[in-house]
N, C-alpha and C positions, 0 to 999 in steps of 0.2 A: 473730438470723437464722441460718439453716440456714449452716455453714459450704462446704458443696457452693457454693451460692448466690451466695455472697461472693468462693471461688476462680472461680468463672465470669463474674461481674460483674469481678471483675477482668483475666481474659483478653480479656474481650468493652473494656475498655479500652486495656488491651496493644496489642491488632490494632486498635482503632480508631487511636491513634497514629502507630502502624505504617504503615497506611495512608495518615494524612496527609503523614507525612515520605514517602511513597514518589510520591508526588500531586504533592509539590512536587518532588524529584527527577527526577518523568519530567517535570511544568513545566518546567525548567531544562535539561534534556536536548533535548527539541523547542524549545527557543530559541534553545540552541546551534548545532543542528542547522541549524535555517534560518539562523542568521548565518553559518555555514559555505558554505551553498548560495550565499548571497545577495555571499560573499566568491567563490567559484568563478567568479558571475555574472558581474560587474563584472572579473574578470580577463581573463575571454573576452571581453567587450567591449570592453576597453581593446587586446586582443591584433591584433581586426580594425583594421585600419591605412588608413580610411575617414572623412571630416572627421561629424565628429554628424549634420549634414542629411539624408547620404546614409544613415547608420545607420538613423535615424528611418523614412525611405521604404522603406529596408530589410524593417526591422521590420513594418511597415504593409503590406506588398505579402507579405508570409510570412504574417500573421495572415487577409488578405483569403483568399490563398490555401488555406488550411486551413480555412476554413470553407466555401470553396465545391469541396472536394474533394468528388470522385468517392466516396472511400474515408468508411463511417462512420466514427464512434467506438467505435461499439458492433456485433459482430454480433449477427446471428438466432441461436439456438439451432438446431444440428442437428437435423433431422428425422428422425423414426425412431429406432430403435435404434444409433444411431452415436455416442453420448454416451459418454465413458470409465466411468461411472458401469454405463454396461448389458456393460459385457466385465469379465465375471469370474471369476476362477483358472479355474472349473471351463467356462467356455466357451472356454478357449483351448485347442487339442491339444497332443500333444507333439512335432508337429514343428513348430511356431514359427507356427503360421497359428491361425484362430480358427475352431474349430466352428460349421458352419451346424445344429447340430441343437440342441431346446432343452433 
C-alpha cells in the first residue's frame, strides 16, 4: 500500500482515539459538574432554617408562581434594525452616537 495512505490511516486512528479519551473526559467533567451543583443545592436548602413541609409549599408556591408570570422566558426579537447584528463599525460616528445614514 502507498505509504502516504498508511501514514494517514494512521493519524485518522490517532485522532479517532484522541477523540474518544476526550468524550469520556468531557463525560466526567459534566458529572462532576452537576454533582458539584447538586452539592451547592442541598447546602442552600439545608441553610433555609424551615421544617420540610413548609420547604415543600415553599417550593411549590415558586414553581406555581413562575409559570404563571407575567414575564416570558423567552423574548420577541427586536423589530427593525435595532438587532446588535445591524450596528456596524462603519454605522457608528465618531462621536459616540450611531449614524442615521446608510
Amino acid at each position: 500500500m502507498n505509504p502516504k495512505i498508511d501514514k494517514v490511516a494512521r493519524n485518522i486512528e490517532k485522532t479517532k482515539e484522541a477523540i474518544a479519551e476526550q468524550q469520556s473526559r468531557l463525560k466526567e467533567l459534566e458529572r462532576l459538574k452537576t454533582e458539584l451543583e447538586n452539592a451547592d443545592i442541598v447546602m442552600m436548602v439545608r441553610g433555609i432554617d424551615i421544617p420540610p413541609a413548609e420547604f415543600e409549599a415553599f417550593a411549590r408556591a415558586f414553581m406555581e408562581q413562575r409559570q404563571s408570570s407575567a414575564v416570558p422566558d423567552v423574548f420577541p426579537a427586536p423589530v427593525g434594525n435595532a438587532t446588535p447584528a445591524a450596528l456596524e463599525d462603519d454605522d457608528i460616528d465618531g462621536e459616540g452616537g450611531i449614524s442615521l445614514e446608510g
